[in-house]
PDB file of N, H, CA, C and O in Angstrom:
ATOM      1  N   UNK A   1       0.820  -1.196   0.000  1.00  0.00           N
ATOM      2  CA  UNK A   1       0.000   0.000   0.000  1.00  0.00           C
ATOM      3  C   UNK A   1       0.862   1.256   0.000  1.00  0.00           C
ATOM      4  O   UNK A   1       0.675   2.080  -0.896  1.00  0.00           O
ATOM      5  N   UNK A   2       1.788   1.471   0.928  1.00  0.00           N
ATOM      6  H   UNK A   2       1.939   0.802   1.656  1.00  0.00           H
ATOM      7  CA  UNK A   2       2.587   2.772   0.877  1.00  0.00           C
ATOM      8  C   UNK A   2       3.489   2.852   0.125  1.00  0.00           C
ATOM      9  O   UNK A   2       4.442   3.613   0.293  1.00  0.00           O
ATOM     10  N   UNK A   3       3.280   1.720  -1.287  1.00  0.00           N
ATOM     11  H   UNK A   3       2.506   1.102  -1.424  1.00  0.00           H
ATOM     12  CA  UNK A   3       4.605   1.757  -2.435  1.00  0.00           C
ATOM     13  C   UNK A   3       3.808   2.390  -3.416  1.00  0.00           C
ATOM     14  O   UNK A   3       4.195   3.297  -4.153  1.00  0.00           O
ATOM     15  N   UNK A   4       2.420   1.763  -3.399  1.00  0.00           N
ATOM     16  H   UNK A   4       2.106   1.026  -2.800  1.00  0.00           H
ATOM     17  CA  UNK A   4       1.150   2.629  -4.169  1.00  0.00           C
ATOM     18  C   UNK A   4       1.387   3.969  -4.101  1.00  0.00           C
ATOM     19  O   UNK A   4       1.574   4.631  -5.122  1.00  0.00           O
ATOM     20  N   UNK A   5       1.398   4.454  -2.970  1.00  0.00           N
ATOM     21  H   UNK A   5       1.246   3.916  -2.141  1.00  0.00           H
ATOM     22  CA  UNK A   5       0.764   5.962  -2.948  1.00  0.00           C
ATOM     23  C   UNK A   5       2.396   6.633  -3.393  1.00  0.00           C
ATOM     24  O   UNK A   5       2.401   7.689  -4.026  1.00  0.00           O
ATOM     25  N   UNK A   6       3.500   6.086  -3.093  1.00  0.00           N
ATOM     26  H   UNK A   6       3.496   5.228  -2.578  1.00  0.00           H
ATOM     27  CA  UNK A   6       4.692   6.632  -3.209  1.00  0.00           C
ATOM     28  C   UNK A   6       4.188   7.038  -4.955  1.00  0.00           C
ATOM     29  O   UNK A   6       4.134   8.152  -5.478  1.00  0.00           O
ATOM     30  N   UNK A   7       3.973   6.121  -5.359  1.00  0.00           N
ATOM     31  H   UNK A   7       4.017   5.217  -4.934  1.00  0.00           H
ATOM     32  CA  UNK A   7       4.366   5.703  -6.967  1.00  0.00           C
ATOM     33  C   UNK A   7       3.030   7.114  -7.531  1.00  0.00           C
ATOM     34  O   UNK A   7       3.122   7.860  -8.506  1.00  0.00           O
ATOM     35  N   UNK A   8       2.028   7.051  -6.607  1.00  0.00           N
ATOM     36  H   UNK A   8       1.953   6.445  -5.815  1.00  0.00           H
ATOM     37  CA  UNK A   8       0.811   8.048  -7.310  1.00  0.00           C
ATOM     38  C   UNK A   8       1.472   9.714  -6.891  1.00  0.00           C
ATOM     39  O   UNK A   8       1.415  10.752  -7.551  1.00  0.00           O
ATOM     40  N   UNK A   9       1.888   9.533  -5.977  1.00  0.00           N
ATOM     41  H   UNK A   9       1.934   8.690  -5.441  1.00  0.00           H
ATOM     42  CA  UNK A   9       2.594  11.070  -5.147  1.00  0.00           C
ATOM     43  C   UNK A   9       3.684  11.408  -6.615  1.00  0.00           C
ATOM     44  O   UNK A   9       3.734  12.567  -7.026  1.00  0.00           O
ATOM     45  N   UNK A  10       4.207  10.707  -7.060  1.00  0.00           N
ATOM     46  H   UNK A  10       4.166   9.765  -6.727  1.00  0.00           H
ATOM     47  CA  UNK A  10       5.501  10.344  -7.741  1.00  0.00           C
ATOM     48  C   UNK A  10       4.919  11.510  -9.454  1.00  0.00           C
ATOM     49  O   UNK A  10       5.160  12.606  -9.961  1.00  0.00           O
ATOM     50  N   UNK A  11       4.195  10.453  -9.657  1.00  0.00           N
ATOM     51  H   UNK A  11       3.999   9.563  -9.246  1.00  0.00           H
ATOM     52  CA  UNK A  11       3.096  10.591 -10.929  1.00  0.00           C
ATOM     53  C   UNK A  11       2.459  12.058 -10.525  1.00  0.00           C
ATOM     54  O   UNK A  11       2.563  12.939 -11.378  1.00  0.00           O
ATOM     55  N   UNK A  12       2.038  12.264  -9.722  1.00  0.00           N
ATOM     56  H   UNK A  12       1.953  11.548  -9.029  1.00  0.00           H
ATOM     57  CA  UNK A  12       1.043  13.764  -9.527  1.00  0.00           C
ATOM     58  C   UNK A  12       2.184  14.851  -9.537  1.00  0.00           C
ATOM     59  O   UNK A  12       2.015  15.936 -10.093  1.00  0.00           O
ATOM     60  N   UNK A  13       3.116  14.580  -9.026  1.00  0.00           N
ATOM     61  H   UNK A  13       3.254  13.698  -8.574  1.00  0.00           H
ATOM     62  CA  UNK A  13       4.168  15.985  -8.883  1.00  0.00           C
ATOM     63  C   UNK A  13       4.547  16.058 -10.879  1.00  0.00           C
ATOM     64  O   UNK A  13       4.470  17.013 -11.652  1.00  0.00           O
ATOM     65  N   UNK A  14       4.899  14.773 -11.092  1.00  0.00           N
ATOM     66  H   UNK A  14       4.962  13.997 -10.464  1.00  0.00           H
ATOM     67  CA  UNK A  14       5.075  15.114 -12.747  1.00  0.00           C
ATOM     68  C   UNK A  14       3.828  15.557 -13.580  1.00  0.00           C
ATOM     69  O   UNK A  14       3.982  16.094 -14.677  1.00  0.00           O
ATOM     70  N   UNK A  15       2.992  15.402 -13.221  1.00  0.00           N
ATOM     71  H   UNK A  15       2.866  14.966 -12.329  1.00  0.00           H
ATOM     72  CA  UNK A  15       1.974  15.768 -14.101  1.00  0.00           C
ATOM     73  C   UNK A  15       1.119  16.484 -13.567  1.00  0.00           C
ATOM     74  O   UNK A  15       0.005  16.227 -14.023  1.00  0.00           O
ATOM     75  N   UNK A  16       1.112  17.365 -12.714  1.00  0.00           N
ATOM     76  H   UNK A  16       2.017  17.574 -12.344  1.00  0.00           H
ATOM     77  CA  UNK A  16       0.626  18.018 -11.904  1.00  0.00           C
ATOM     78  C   UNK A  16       0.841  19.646 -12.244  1.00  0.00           C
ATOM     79  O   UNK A  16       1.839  19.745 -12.958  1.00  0.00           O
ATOM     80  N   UNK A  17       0.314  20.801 -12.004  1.00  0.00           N
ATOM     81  H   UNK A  17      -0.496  20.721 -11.424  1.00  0.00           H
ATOM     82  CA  UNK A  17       0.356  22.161 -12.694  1.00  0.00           C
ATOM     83  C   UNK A  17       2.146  22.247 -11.884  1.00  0.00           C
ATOM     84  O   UNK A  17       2.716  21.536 -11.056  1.00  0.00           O
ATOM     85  N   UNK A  18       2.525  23.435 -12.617  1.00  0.00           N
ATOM     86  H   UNK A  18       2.062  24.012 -13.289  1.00  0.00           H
ATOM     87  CA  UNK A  18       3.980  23.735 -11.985  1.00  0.00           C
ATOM     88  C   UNK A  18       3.229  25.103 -11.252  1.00  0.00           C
ATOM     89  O   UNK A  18       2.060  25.473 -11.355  1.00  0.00           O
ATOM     90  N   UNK A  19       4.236  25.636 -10.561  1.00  0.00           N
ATOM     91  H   UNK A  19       5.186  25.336 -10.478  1.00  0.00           H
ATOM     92  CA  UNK A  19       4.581  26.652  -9.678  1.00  0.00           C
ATOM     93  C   UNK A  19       3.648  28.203 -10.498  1.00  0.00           C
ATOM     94  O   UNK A  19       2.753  28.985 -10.177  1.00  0.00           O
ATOM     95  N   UNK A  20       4.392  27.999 -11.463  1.00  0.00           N
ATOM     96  H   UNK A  20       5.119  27.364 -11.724  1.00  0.00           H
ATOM     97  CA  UNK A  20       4.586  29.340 -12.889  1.00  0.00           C
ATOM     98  C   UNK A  20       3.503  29.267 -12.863  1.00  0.00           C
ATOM     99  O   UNK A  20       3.042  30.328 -12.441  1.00  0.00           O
ATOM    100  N   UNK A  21       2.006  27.851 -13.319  1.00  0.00           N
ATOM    101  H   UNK A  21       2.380  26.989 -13.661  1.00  0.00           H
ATOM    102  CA  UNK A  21       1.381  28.279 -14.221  1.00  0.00           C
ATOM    103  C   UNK A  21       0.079  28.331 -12.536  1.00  0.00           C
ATOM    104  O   UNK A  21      -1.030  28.841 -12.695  1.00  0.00           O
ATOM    105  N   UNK A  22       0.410  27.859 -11.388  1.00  0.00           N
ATOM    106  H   UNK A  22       1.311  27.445 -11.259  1.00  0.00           H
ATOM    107  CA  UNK A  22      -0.604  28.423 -10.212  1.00  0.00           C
ATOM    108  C   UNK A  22      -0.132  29.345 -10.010  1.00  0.00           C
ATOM    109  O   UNK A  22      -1.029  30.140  -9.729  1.00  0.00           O
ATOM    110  N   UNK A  23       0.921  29.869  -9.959  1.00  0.00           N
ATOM    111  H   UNK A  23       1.649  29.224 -10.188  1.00  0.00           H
ATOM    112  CA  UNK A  23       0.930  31.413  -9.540  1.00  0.00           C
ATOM    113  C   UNK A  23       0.662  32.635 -10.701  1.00  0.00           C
ATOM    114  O   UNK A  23       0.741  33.848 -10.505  1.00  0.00           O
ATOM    115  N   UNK A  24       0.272  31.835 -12.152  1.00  0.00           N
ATOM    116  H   UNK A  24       0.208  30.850 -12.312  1.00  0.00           H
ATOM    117  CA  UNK A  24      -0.049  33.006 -12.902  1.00  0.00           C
ATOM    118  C   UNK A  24      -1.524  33.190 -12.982  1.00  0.00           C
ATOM    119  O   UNK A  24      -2.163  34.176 -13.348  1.00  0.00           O
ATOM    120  N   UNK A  25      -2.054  31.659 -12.426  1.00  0.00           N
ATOM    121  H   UNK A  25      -1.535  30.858 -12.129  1.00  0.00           H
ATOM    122  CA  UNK A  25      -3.513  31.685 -12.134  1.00  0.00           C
ATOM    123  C   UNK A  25      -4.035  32.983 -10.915  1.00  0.00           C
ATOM    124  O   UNK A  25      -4.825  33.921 -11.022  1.00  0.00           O
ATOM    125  N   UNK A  26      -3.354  32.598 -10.018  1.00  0.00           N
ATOM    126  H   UNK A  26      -2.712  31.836  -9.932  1.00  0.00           H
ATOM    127  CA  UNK A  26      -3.789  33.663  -8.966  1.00  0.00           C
ATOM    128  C   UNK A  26      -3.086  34.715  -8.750  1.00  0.00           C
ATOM    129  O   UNK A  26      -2.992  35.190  -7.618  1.00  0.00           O
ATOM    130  N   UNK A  27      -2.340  35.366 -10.058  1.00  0.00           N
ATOM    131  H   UNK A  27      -2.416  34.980 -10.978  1.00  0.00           H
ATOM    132  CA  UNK A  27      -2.587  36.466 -10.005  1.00  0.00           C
ATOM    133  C   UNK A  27      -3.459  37.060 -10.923  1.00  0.00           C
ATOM    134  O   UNK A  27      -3.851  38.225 -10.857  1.00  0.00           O
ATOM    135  N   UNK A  28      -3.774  36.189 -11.834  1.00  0.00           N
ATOM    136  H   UNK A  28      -3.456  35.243 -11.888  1.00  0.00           H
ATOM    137  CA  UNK A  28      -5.108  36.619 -12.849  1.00  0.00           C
ATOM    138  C   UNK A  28      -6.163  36.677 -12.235  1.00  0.00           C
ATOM    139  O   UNK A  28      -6.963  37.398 -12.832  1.00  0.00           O
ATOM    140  N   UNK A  29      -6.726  36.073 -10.912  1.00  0.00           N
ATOM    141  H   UNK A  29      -6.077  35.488 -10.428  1.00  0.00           H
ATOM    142  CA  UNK A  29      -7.862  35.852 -10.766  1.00  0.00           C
ATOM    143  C   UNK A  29      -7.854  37.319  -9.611  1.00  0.00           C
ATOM    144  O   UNK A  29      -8.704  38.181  -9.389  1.00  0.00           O
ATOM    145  N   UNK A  30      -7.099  37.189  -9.310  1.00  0.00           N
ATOM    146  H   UNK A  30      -6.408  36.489  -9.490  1.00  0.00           H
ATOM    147  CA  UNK A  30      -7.255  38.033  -7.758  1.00  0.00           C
ATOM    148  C   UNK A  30      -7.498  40.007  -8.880  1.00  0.00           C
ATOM    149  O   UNK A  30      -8.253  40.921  -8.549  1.00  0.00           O
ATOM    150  N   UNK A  31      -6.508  39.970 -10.167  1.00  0.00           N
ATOM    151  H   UNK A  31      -5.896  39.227 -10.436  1.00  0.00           H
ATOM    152  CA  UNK A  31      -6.909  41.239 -10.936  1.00  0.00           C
ATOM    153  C   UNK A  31      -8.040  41.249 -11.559  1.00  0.00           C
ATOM    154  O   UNK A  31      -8.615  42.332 -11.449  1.00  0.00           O
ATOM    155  N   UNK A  32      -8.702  40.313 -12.296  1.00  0.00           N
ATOM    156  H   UNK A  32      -8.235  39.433 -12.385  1.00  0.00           H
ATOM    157  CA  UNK A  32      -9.999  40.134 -13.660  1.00  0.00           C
ATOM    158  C   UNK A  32     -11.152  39.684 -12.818  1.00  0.00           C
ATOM    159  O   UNK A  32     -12.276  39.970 -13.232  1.00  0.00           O
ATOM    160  N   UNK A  33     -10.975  38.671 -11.110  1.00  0.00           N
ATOM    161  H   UNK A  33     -10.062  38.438 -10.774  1.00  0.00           H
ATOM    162  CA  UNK A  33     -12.092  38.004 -10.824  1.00  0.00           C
ATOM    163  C   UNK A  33     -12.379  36.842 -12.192  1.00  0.00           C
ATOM    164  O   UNK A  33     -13.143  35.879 -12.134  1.00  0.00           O
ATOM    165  N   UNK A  34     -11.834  37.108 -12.968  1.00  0.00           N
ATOM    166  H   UNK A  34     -11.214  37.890 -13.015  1.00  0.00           H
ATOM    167  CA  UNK A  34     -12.415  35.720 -13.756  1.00  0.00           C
ATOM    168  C   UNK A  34     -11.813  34.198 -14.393  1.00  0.00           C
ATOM    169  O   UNK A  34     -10.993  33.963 -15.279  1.00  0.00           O
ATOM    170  N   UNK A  35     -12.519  33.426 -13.620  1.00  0.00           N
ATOM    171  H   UNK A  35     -13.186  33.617 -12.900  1.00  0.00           H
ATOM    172  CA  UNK A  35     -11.901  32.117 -13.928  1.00  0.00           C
ATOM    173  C   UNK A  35     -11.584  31.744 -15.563  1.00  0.00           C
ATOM    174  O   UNK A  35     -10.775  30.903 -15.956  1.00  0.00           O
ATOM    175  N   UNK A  36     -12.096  32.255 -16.053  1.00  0.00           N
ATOM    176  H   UNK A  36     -12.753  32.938 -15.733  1.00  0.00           H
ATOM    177  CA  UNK A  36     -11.426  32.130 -17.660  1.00  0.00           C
ATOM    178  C   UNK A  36     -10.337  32.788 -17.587  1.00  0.00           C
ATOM    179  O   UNK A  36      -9.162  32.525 -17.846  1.00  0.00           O
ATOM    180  N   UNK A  37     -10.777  33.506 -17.275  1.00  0.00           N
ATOM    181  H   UNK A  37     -11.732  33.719 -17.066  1.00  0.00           H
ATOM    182  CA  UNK A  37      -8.828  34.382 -17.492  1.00  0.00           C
ATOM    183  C   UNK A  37      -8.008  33.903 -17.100  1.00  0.00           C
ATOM    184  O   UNK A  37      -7.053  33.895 -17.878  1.00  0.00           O
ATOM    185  N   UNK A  38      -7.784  33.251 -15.823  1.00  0.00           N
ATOM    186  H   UNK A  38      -8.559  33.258 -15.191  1.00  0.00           H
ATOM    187  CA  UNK A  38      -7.283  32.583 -14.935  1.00  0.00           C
ATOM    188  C   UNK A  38      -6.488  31.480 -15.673  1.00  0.00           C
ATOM    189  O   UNK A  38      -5.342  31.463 -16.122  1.00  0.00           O
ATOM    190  N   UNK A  39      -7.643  30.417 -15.642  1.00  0.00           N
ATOM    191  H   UNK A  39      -8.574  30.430 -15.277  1.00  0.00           H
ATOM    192  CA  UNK A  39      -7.210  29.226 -16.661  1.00  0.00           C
ATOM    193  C   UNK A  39      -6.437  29.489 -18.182  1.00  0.00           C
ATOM    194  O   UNK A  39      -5.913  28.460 -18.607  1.00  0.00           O
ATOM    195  N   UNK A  40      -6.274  30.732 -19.099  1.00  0.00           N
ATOM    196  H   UNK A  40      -6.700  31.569 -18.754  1.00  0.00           H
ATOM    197  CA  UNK A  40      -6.065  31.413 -20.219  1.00  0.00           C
ATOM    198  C   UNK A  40      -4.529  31.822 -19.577  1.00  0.00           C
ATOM    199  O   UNK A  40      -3.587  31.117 -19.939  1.00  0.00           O
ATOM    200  N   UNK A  41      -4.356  32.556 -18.961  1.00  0.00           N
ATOM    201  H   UNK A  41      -5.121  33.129 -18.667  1.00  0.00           H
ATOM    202  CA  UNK A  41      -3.387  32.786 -18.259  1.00  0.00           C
ATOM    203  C   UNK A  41      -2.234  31.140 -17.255  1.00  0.00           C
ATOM    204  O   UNK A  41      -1.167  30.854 -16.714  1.00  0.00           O
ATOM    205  N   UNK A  42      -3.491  30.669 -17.638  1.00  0.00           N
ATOM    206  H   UNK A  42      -4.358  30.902 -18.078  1.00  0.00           H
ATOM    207  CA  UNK A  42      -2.333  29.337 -16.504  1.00  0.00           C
ATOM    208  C   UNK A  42      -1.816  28.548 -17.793  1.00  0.00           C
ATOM    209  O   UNK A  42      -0.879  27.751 -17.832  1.00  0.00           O
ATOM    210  N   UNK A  43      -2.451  28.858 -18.593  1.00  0.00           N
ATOM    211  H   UNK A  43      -3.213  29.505 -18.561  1.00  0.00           H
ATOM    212  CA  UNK A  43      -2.024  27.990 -19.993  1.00  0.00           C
ATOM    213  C   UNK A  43      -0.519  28.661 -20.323  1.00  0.00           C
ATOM    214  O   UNK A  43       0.401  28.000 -20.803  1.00  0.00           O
ATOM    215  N   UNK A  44      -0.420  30.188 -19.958  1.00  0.00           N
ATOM    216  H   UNK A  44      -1.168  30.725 -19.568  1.00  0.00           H
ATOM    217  CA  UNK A  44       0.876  30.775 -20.788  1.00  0.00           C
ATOM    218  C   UNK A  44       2.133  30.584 -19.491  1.00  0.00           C
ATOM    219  O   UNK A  44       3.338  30.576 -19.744  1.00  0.00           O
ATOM    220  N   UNK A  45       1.464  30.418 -17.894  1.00  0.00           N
ATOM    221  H   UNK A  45       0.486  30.424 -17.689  1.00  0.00           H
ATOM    222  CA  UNK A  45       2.185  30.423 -17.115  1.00  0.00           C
ATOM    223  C   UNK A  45       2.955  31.509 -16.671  1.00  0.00           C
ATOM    224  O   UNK A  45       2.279  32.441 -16.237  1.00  0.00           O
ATOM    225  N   UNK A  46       4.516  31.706 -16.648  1.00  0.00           N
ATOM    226  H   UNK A  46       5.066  30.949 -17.001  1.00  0.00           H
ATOM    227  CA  UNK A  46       5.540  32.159 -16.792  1.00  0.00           C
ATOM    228  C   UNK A  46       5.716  33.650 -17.642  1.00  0.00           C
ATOM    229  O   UNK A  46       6.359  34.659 -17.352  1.00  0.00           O
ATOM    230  N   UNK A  47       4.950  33.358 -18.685  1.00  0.00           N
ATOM    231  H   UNK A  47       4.428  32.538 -18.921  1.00  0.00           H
ATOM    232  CA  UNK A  47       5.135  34.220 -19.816  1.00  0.00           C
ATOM    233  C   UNK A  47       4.076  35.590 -19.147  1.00  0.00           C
ATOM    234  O   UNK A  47       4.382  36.768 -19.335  1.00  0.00           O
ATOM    235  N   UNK A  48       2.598  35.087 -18.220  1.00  0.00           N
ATOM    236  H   UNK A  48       2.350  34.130 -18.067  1.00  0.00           H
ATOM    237  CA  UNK A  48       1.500  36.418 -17.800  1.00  0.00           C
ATOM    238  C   UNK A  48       2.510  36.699 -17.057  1.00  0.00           C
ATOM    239  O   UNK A  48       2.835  37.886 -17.079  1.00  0.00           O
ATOM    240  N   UNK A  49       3.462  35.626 -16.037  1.00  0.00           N
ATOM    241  H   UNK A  49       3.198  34.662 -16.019  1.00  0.00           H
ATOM    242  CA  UNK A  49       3.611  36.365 -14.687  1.00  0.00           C
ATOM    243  C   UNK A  49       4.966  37.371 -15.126  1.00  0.00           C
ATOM    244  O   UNK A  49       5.287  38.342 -14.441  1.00  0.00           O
ATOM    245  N   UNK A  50       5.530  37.052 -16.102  1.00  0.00           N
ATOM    246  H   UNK A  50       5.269  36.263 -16.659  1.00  0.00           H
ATOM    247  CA  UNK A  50       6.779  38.260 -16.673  1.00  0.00           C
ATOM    248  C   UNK A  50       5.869  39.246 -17.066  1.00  0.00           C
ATOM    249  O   UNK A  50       5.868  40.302 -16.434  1.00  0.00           O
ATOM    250  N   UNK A  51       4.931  39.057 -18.194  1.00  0.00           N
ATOM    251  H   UNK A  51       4.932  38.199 -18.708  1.00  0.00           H
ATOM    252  CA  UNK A  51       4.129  40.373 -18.317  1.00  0.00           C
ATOM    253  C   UNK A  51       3.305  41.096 -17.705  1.00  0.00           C
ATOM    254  O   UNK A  51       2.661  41.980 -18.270  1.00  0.00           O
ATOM    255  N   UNK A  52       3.189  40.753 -16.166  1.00  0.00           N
ATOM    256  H   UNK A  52       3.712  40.035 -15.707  1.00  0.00           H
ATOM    257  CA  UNK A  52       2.085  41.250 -15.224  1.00  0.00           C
ATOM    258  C   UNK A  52       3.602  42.150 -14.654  1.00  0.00           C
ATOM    259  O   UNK A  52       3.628  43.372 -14.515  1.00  0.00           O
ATOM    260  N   UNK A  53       4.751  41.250 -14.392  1.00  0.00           N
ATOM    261  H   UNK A  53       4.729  40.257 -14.504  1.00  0.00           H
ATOM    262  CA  UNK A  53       5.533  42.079 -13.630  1.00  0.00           C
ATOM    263  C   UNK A  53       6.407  43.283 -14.288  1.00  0.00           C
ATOM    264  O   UNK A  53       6.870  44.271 -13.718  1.00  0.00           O
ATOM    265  N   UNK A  54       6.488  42.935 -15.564  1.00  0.00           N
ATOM    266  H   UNK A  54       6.112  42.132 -16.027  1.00  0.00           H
ATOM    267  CA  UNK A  54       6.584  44.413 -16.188  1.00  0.00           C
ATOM    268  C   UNK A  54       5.630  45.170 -16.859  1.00  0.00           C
ATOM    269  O   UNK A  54       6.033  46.055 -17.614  1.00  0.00           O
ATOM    270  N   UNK A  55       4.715  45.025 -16.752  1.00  0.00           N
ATOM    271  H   UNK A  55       4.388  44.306 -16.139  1.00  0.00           H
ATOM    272  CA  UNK A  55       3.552  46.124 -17.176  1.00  0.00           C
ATOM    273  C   UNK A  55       3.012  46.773 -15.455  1.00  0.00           C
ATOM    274  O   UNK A  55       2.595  47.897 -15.176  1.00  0.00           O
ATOM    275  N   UNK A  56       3.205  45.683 -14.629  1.00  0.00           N
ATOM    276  H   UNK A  56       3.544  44.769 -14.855  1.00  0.00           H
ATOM    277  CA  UNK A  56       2.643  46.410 -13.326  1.00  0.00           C
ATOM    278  C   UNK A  56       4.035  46.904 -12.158  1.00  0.00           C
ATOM    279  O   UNK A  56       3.779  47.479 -11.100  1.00  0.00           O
TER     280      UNK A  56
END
């Protein structure tokens, strides 16, 4: 059982959102309020949170 969950813990960190693209989520959401944007923005990741930090 605890080789299971190693192996699913294992699998979720690889395929799981990165850092870039939750933190470009919430900073989209917390400016627009909108979950489309959010998700639109988590798609580019890295790329909103450079252009949020030099446009803002």
């Amino acid at each position: 059982m605890a080789r299971e969950n190693r192996h699913v813990v294992k699998e979720t960190a690889k395929t799981g959102i990165t850092f870039g693209s939750a933190l470009a989520m919430v900073i989209s959401y917390v400016n627009w309020h909108s979950v489309g944007w959010a998700i639109v923005h988590g798609i580019f990741s890295w790329v909103y949170v450079i252009y949020y930090i030099i446009r803002y």
